[in-house]
Structure formats: structure tokens, C-alpha cells
PDB file with one MODEL, atoms N, CA, C and O in Angstrom:
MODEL        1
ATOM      1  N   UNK A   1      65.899 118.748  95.315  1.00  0.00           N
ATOM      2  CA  UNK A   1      66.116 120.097  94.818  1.00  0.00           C
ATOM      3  C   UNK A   1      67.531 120.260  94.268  1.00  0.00           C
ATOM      4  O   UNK A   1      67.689 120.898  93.228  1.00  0.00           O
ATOM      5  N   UNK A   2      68.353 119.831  94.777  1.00  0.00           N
ATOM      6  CA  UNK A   2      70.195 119.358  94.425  1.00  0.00           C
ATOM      7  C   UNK A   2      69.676 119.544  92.989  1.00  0.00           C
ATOM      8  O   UNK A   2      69.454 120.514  92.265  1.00  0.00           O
ATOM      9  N   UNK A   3      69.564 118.039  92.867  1.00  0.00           N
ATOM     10  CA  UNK A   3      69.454 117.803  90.782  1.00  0.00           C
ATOM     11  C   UNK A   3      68.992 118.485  89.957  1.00  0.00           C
ATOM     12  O   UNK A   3      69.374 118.474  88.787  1.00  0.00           O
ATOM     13  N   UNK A   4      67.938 119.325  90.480  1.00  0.00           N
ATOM     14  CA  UNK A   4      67.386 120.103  89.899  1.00  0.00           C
ATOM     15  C   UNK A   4      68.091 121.502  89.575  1.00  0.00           C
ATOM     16  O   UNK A   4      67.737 122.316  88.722  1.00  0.00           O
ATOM     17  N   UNK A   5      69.083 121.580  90.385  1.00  0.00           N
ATOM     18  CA  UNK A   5      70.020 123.393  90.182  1.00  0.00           C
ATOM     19  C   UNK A   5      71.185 122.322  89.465  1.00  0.00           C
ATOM     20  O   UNK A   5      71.915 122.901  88.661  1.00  0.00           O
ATOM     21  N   UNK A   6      71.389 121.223  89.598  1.00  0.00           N
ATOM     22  CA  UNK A   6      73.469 120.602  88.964  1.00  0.00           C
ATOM     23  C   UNK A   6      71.575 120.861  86.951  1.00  0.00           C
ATOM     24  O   UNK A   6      71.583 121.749  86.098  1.00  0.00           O
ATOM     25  N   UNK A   7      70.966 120.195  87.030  1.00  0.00           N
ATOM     26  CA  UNK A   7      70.243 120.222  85.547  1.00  0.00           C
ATOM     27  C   UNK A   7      70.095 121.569  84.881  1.00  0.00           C
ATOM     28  O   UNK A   7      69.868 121.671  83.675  1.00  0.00           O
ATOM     29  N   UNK A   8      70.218 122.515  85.627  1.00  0.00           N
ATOM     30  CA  UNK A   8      70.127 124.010  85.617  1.00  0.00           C
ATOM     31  C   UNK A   8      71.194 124.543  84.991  1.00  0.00           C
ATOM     32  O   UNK A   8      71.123 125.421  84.132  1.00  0.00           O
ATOM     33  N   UNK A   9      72.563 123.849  85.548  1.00  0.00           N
ATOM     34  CA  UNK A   9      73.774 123.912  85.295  1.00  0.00           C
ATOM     35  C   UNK A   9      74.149 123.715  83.633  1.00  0.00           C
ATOM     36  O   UNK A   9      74.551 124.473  82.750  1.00  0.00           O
ATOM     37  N   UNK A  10      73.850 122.512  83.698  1.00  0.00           N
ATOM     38  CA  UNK A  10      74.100 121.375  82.471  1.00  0.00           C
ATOM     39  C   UNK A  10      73.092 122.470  81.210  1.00  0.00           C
ATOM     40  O   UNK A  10      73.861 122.953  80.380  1.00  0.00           O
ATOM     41  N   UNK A  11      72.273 122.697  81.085  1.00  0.00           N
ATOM     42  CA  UNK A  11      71.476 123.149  80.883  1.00  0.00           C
ATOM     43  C   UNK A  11      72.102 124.665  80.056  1.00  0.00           C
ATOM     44  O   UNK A  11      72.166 124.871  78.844  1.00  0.00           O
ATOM     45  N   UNK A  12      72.445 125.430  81.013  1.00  0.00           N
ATOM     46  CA  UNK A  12      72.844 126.882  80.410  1.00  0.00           C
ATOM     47  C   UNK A  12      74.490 127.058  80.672  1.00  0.00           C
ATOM     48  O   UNK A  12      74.726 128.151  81.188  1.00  0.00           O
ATOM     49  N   UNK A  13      75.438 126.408  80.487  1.00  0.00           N
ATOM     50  CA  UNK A  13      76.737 126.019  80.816  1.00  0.00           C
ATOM     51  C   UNK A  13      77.001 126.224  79.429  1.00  0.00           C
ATOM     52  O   UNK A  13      77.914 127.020  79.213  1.00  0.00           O
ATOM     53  N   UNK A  14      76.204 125.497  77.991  1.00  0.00           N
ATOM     54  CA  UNK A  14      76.812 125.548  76.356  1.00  0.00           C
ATOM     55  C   UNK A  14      76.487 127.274  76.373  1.00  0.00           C
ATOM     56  O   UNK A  14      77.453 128.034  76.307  1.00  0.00           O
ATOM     57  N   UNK A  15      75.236 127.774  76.454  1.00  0.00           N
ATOM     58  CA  UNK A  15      74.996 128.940  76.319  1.00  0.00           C
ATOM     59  C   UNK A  15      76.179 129.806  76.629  1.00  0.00           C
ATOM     60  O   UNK A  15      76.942 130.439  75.900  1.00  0.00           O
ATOM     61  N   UNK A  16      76.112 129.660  77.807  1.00  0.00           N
ATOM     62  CA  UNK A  16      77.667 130.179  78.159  1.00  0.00           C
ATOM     63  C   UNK A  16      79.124 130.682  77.910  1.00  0.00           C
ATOM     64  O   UNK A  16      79.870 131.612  78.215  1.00  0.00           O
ATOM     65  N   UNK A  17      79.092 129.314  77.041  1.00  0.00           N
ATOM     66  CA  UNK A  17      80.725 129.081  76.471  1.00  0.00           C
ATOM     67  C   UNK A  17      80.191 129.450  75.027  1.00  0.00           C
ATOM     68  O   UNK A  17      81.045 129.699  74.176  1.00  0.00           O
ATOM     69  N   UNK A  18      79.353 129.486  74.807  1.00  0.00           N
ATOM     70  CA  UNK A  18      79.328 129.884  73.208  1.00  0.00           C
ATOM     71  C   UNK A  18      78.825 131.379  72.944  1.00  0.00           C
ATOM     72  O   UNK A  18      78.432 131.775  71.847  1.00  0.00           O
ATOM     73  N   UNK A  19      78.880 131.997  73.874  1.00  0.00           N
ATOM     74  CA  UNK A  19      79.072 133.675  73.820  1.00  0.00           C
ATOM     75  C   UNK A  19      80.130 133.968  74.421  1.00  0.00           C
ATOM     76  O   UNK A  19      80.388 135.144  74.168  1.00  0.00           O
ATOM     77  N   UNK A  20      81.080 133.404  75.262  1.00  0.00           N
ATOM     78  CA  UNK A  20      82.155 133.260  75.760  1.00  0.00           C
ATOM     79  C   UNK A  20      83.214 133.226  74.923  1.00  0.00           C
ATOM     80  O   UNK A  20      84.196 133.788  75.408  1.00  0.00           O
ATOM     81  N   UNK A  21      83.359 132.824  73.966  1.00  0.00           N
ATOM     82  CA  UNK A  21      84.105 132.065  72.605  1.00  0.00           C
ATOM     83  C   UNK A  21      83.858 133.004  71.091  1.00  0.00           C
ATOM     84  O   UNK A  21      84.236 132.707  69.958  1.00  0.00           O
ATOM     85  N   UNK A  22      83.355 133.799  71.394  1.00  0.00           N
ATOM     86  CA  UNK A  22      83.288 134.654  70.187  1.00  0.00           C
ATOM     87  C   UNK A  22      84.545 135.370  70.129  1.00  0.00           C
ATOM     88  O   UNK A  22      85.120 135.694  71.168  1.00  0.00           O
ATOM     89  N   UNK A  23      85.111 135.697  68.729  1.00  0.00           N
ATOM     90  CA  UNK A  23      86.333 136.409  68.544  1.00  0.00           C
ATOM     91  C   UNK A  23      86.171 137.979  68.968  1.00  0.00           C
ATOM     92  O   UNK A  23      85.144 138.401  69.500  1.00  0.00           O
ATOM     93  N   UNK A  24      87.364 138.834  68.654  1.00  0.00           N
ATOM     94  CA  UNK A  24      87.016 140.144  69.130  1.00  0.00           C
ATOM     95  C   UNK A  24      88.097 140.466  67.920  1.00  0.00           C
ATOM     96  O   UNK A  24      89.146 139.933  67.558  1.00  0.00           O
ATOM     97  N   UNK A  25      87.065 141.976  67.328  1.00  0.00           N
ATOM     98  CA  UNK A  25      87.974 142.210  66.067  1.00  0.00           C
ATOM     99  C   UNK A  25      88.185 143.628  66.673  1.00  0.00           C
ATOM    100  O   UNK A  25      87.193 144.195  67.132  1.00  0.00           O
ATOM    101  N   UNK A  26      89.510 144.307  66.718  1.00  0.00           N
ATOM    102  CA  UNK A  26      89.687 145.986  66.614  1.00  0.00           C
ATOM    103  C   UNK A  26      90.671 146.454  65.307  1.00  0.00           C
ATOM    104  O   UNK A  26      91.787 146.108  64.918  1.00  0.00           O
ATOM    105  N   UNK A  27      89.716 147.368  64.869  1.00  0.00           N
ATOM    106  CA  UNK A  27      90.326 148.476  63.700  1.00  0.00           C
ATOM    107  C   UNK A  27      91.245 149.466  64.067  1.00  0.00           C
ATOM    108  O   UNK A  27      91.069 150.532  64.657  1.00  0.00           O
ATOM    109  N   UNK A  28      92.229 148.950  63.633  1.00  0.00           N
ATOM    110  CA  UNK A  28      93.447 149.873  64.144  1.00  0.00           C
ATOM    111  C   UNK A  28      94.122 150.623  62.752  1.00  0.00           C
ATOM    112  O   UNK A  28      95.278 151.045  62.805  1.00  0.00           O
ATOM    113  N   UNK A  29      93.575 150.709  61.921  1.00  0.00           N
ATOM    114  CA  UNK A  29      93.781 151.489  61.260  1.00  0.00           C
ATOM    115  C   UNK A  29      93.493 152.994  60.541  1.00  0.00           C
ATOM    116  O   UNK A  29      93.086 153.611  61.525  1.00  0.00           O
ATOM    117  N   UNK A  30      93.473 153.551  59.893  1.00  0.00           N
ATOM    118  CA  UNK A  30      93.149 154.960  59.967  1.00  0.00           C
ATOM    119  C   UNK A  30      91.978 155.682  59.446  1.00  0.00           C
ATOM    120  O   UNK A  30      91.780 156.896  59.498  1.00  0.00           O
ATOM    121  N   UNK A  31      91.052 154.554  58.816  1.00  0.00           N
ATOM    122  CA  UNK A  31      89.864 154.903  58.218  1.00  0.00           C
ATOM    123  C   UNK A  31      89.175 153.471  58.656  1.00  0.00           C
ATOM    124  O   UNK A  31      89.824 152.585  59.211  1.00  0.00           O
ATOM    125  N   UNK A  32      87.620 153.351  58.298  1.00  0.00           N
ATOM    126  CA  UNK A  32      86.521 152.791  58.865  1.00  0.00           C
ATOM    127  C   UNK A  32      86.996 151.160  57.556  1.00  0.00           C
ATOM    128  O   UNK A  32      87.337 151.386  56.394  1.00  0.00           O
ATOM    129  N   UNK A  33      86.904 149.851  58.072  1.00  0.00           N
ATOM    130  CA  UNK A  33      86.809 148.579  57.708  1.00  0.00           C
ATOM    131  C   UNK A  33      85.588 148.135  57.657  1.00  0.00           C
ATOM    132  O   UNK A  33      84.758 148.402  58.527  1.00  0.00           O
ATOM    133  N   UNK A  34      85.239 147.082  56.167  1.00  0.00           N
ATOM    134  CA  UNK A  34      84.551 146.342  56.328  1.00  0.00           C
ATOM    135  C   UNK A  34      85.046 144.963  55.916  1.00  0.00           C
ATOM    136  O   UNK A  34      85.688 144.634  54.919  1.00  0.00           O
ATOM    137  N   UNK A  35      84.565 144.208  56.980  1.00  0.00           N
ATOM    138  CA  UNK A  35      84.979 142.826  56.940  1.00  0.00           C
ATOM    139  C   UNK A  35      83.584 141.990  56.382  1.00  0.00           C
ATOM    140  O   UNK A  35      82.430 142.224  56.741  1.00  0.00           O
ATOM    141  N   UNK A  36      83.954 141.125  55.567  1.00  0.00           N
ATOM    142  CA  UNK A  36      82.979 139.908  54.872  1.00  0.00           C
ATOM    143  C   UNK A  36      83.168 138.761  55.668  1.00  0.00           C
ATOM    144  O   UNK A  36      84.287 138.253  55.744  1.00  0.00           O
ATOM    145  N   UNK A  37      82.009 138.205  56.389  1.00  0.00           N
ATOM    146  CA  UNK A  37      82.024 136.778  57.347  1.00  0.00           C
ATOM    147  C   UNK A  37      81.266 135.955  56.559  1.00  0.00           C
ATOM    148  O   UNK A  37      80.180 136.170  56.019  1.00  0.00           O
ATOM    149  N   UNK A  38      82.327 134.492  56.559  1.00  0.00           N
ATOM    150  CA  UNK A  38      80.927 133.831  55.870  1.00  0.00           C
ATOM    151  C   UNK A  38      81.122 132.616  57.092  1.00  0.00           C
ATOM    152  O   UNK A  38      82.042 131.797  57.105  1.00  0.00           O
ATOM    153  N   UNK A  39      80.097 132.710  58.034  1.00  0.00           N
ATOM    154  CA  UNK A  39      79.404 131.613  59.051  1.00  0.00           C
ATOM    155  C   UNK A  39      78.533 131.306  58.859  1.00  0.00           C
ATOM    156  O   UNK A  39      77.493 131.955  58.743  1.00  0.00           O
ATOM    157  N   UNK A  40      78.800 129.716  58.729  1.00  0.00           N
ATOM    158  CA  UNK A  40      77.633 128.747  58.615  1.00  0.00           C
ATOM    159  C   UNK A  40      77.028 128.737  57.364  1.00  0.00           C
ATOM    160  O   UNK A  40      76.014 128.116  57.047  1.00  0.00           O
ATOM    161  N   UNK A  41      77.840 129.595  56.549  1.00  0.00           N
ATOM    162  CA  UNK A  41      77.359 129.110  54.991  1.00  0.00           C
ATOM    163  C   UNK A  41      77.292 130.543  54.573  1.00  0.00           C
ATOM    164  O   UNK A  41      77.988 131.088  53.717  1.00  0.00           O
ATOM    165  N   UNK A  42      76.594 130.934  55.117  1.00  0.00           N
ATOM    166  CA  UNK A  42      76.030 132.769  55.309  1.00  0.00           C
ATOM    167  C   UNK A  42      77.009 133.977  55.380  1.00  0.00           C
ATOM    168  O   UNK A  42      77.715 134.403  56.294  1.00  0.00           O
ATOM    169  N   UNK A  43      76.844 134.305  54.339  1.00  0.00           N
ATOM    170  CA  UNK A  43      77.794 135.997  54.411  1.00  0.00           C
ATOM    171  C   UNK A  43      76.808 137.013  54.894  1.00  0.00           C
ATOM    172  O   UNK A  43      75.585 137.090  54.783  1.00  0.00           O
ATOM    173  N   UNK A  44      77.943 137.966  55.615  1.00  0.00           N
ATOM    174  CA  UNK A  44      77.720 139.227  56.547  1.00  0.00           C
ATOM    175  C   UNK A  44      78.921 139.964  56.095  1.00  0.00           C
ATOM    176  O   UNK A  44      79.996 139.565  55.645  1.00  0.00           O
ATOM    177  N   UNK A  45      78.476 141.084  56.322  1.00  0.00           N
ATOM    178  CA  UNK A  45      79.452 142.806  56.025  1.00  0.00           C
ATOM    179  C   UNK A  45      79.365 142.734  57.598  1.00  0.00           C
ATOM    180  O   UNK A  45      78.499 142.148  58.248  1.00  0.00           O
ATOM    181  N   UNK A  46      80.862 143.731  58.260  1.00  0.00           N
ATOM    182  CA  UNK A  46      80.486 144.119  59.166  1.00  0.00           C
ATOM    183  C   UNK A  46      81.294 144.898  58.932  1.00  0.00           C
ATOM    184  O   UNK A  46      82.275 144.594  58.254  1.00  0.00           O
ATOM    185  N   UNK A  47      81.075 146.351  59.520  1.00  0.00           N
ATOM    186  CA  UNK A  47      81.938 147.398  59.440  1.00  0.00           C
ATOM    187  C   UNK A  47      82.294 148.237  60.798  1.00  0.00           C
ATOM    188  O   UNK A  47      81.601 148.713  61.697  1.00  0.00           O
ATOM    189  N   UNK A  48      83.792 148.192  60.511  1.00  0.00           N
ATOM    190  CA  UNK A  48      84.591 148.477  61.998  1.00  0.00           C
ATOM    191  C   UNK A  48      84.942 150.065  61.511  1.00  0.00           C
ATOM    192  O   UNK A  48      85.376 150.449  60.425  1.00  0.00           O
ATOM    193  N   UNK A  49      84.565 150.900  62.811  1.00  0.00           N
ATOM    194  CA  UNK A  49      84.902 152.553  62.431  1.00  0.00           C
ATOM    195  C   UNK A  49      86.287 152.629  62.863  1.00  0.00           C
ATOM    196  O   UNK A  49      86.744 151.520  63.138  1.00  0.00           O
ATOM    197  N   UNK A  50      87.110 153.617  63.009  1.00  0.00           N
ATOM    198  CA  UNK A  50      88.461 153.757  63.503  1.00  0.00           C
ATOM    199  C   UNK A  50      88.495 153.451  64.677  1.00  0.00           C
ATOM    200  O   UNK A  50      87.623 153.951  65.387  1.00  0.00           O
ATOM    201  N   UNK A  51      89.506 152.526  65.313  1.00  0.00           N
ATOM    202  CA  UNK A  51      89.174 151.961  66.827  1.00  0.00           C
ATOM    203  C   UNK A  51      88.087 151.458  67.751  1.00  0.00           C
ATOM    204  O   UNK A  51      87.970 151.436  68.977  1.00  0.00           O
ATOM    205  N   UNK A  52      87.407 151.100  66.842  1.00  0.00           N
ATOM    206  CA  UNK A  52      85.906 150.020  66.997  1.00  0.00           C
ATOM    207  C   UNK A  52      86.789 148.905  67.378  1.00  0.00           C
ATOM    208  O   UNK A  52      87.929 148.652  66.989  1.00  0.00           O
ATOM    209  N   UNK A  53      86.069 148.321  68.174  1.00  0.00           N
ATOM    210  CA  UNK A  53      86.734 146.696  68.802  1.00  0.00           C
ATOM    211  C   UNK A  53      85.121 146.390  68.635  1.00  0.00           C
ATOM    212  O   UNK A  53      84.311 147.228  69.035  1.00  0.00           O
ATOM    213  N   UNK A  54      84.646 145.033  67.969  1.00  0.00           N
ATOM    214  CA  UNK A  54      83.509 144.448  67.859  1.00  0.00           C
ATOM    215  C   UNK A  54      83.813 142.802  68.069  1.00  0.00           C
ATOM    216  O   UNK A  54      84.818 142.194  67.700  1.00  0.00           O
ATOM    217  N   UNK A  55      82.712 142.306  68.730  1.00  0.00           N
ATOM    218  CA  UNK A  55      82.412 140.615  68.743  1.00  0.00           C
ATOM    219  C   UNK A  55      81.983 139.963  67.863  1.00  0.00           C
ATOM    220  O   UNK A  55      80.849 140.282  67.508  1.00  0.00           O
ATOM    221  N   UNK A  56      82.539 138.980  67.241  1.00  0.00           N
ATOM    222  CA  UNK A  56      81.846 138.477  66.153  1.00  0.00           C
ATOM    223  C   UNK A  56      82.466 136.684  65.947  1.00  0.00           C
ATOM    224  O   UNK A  56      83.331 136.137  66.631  1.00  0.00           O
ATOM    225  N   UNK A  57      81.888 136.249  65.095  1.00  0.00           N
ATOM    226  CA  UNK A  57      82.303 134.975  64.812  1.00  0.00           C
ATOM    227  C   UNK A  57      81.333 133.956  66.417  1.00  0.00           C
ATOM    228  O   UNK A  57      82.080 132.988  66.279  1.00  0.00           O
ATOM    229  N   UNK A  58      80.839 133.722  67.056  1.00  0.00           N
ATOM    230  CA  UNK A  58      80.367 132.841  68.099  1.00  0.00           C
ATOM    231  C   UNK A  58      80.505 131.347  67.496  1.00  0.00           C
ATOM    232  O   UNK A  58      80.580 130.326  68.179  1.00  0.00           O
ATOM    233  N   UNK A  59      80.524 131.420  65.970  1.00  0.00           N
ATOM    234  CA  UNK A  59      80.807 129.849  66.189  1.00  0.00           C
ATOM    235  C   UNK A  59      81.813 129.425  65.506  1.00  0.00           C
ATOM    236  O   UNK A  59      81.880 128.245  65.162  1.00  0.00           O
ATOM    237  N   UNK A  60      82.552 130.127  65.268  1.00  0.00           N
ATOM    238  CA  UNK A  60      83.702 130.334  64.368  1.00  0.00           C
ATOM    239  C   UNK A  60      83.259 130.726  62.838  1.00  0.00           C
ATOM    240  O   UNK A  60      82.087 130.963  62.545  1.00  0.00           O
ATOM    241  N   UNK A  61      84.481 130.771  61.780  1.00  0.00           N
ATOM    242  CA  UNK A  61      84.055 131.775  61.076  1.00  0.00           C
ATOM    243  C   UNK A  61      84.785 132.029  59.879  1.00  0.00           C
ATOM    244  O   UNK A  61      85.937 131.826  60.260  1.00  0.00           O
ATOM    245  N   UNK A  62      84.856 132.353  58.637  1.00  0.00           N
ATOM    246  CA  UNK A  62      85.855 132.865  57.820  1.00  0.00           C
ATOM    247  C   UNK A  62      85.781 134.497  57.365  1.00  0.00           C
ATOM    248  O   UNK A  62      84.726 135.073  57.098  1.00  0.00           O
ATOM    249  N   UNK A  63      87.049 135.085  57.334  1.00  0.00           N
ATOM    250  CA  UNK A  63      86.748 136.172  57.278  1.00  0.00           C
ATOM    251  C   UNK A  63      87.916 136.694  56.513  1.00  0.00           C
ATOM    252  O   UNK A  63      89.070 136.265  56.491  1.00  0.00           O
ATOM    253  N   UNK A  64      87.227 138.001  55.707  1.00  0.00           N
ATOM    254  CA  UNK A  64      87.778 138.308  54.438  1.00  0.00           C
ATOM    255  C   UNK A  64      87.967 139.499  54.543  1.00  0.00           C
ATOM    256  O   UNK A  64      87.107 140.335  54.267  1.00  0.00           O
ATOM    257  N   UNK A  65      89.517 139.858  55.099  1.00  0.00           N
ATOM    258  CA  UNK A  65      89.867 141.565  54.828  1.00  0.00           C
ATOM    259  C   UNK A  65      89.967 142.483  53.631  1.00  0.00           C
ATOM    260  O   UNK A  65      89.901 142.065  52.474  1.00  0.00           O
ATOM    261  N   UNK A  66      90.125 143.722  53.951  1.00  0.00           N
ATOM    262  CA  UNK A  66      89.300 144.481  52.721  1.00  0.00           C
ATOM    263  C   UNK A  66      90.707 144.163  51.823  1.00  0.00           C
ATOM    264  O   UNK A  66      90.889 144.853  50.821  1.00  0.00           O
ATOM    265  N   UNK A  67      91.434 143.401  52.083  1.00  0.00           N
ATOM    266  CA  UNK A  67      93.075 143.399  51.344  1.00  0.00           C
ATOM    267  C   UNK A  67      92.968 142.090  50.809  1.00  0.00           C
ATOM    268  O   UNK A  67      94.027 141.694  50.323  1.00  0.00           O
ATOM    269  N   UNK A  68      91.751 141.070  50.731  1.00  0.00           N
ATOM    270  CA  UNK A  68      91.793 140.263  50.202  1.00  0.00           C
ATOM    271  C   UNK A  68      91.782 138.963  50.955  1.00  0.00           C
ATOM    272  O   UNK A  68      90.997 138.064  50.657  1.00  0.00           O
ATOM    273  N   UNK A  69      92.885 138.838  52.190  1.00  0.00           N
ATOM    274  CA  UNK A  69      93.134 137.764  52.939  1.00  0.00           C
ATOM    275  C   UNK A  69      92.521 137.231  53.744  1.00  0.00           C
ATOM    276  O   UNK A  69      92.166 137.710  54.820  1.00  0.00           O
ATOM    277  N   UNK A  70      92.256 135.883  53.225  1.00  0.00           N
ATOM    278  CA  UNK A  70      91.184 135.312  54.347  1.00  0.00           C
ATOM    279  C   UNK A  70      91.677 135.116  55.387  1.00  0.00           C
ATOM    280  O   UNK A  70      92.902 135.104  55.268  1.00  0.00           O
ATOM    281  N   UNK A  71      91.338 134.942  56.420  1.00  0.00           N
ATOM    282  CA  UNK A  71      91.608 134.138  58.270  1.00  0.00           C
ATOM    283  C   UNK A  71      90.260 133.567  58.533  1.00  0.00           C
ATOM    284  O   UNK A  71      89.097 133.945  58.392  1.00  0.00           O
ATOM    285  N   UNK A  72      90.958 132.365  59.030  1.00  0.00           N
ATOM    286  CA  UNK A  72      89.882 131.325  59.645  1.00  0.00           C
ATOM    287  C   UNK A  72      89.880 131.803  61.377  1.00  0.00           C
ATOM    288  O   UNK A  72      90.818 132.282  62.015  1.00  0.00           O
ATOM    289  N   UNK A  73      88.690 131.530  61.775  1.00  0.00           N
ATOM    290  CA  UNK A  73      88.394 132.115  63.130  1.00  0.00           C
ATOM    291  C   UNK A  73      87.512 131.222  63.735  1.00  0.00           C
ATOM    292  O   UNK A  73      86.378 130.897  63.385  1.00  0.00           O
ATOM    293  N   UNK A  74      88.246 130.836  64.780  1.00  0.00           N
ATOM    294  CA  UNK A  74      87.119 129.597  65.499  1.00  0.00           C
ATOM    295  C   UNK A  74      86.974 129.971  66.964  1.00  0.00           C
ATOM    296  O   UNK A  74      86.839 128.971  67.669  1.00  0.00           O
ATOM    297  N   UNK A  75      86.967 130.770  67.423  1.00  0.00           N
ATOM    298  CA  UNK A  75      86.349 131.642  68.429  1.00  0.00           C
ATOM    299  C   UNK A  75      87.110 131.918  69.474  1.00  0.00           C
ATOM    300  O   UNK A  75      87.949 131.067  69.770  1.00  0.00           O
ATOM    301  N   UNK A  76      87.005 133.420  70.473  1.00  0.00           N
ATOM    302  CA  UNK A  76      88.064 132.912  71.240  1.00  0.00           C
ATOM    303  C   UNK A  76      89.087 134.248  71.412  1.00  0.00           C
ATOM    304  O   UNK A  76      89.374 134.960  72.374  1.00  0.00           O
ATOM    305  N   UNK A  77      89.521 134.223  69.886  1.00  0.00           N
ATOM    306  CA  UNK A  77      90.795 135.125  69.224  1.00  0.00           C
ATOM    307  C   UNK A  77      90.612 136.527  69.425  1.00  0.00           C
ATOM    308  O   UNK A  77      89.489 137.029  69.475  1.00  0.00           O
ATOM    309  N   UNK A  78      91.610 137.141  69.536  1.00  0.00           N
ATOM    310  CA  UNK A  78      91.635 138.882  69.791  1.00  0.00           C
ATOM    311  C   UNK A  78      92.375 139.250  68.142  1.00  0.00           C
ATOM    312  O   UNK A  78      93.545 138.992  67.861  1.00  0.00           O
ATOM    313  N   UNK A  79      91.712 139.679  67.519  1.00  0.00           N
ATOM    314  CA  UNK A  79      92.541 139.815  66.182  1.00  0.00           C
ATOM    315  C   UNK A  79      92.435 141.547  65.934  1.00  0.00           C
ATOM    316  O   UNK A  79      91.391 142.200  65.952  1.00  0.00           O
ATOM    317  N   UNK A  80      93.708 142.026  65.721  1.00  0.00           N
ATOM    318  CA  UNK A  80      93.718 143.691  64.936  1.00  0.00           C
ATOM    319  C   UNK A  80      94.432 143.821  63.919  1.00  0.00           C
ATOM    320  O   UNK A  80      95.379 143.184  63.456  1.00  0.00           O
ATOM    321  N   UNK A  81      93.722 144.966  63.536  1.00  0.00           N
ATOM    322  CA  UNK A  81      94.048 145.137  61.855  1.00  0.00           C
ATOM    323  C   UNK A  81      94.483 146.371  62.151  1.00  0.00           C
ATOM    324  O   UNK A  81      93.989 147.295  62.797  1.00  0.00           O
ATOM    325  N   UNK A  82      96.273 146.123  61.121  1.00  0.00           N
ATOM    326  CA  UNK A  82      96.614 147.322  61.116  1.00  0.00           C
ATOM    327  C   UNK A  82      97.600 147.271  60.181  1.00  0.00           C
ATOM    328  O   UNK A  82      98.207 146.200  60.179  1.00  0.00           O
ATOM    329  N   UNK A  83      97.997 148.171  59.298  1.00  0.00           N
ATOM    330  CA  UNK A  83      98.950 148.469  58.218  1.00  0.00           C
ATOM    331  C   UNK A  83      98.437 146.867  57.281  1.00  0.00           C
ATOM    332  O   UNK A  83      99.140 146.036  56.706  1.00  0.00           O
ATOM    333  N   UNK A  84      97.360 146.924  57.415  1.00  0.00           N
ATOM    334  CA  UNK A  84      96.670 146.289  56.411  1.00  0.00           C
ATOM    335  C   UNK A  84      96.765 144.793  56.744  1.00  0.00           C
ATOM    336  O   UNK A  84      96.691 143.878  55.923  1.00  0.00           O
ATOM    337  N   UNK A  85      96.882 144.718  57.634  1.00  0.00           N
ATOM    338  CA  UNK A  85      97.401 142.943  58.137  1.00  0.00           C
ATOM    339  C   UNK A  85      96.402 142.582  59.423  1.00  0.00           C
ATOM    340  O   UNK A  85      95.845 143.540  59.960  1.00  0.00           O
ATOM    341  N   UNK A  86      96.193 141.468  59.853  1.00  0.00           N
ATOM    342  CA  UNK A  86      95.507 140.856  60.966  1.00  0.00           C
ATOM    343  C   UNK A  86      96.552 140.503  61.885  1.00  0.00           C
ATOM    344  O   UNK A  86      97.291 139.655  61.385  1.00  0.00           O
ATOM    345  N   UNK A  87      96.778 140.736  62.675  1.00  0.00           N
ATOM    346  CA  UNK A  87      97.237 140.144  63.926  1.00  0.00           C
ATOM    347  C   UNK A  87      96.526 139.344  65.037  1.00  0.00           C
ATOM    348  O   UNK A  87      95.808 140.060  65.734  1.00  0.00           O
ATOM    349  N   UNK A  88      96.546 138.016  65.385  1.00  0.00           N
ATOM    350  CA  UNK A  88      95.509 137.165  65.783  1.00  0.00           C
ATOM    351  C   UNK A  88      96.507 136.782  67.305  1.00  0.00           C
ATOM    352  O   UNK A  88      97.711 136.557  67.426  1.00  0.00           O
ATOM    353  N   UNK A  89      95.794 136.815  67.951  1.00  0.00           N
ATOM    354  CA  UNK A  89      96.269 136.418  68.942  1.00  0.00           C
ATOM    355  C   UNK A  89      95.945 135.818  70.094  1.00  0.00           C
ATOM    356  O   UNK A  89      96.818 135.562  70.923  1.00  0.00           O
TER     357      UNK A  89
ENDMDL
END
């Protein structure tokens, strides 16, 4: 029965870390953001309201502020936007 809960482990341990590892974006600026993701090939809009903090990126990510500038995001990161800039941290 041992091997059977450590296989259990092994098993849902990636699951884990890969919702674990998603970035966290907050809009700190004075009107509503939309950010362009392109993961895994695939573009997404996502739109942050005034002081929205949202999860995004799980497998990392590129992402395109409404100011033009890309940031690469590989999961993990606490990033805010404010006076038009990303702060990643």
C-alpha cells in the first residue's frame, strides 16, 4: 500500500507545481488594462479592471502591454503595472 500513495505522489506533484508557478498580474493604474498573451503559440486578451490582481501565464508566456512593451514571463512572477511600466518581481 506504501508504493501505491509515494505513485500517488509522483503522479499529482507536476499538477501541482504547474498551477503553483503561474504569474500574478495587478493593475495599478487608473483605468481598466488589456494585456495580449501569446502562450504556446496562441494569443489571448486579458483584461485587468482598476486593482484587479489576476493569474495567468501557467506555463510561461509573452506579454504585451497596452504601451507596447513586451515581458517575457516564465511563471512564478508578481508583476504591476503602473505609470505605464511593469514592475516584475
Amino acid at each position: 500500500m506504501r508504493l501505491f500513495t509515494g505513485i500517488l505522489v509522483l503522479v499529482f506533484l507536476p499538477i501541482t507545481l504547474s498551477v503553483a508557478s503561474s504569474a500574478t498580474v495587478t493593475n495599478g493604474e487608473s483605468e481598466a488594462l488589456t494585456l495580449v498573451l501569446t502562450e504556446n503559440g496562441e494569443r489571448s486578451e486579458v483584461v485587468l479592471a482598476v486593482g484587479q490582481t489576476q493569474s495567468i501565464c501557467p506555463s510561461g508566456c509573452f506579454v504585451t502591454l497596452p504601451n507596447g512593451d513586451r515581458v517575457v514571463l516564465s511563471g512564478g512572477e508578481s508583476v504591476s503595472i503602473s505609470n505605464n511600466r511593469a514592475i516584475i518581481e
